[in-house]
C-alpha positions in Angstrom: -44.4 -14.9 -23.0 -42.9 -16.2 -19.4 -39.4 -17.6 -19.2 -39.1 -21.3 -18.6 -37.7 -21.4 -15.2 -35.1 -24.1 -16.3 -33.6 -21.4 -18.2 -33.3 -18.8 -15.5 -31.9 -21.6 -13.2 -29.3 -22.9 -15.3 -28.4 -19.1 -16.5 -28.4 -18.5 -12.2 -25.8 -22.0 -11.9 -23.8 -20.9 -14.6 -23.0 -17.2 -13.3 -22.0 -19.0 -9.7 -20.0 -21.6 -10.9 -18.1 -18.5 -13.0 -18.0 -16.1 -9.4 -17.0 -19.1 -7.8 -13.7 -19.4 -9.7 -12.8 -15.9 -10.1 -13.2 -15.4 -6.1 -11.1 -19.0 -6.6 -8.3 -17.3 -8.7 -8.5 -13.6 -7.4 -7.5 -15.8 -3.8 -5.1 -17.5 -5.5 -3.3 -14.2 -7.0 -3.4 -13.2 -3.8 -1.8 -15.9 -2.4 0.9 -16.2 -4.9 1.5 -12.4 -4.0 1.7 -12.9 -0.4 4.4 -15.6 -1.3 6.9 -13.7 -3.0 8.5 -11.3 -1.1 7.9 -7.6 -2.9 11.7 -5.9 -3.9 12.2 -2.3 -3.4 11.3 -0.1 -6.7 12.6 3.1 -7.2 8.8 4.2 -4.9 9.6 2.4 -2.0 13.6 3.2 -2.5 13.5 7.3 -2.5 10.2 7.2 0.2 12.4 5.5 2.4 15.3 8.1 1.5 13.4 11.0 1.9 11.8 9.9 5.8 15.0 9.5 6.4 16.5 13.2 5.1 13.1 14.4 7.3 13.9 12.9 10.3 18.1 14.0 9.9 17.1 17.3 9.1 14.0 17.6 11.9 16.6 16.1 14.6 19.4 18.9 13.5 17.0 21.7 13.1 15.6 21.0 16.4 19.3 21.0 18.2 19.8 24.0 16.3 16.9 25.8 17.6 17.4 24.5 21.0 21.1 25.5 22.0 21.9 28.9 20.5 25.3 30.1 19.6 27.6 31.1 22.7 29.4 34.2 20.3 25.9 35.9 18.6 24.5 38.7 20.2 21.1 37.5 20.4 22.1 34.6 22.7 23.1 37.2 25.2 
């Protein structure tokens, strides 16, 4: 038997108007997100924390290796 093609086009209107409003809400989520301004979590807290040990420890390490000791023998 064929399908009416009533029933394919309403089935077709149907499964837009439901895309429609989750595209509608997913944007409005997004929105809402956007709006609020995201606090620092433990993640964000020790990342932060750590780039900042790297880039302490990079800076000393590299003055270290840069301007040897005046009373070792190897500097001589």
């Amino acid at each position: 038997m064929f399908e009416h093609p009533y029933f394919t086009q309403t089935i077709f209107a149907i499964e837009n108007e439901q895309l429609n409003r989750a595209a509608e809400r997913r944007r409005a989520i997004q929105e809402r997100l956007e709006a609020q301004p995201a606090e620092k979590g433990t993640t964000r807290r020790t990342r932060a924390a750590r780039s900042a040990r790297r880039t302490v420890r990079g800076a000393a390490s590299a003055a270290r290796d840069v301007t040897p000791c005046a009373n070792c023998p190897a500097a001589a």
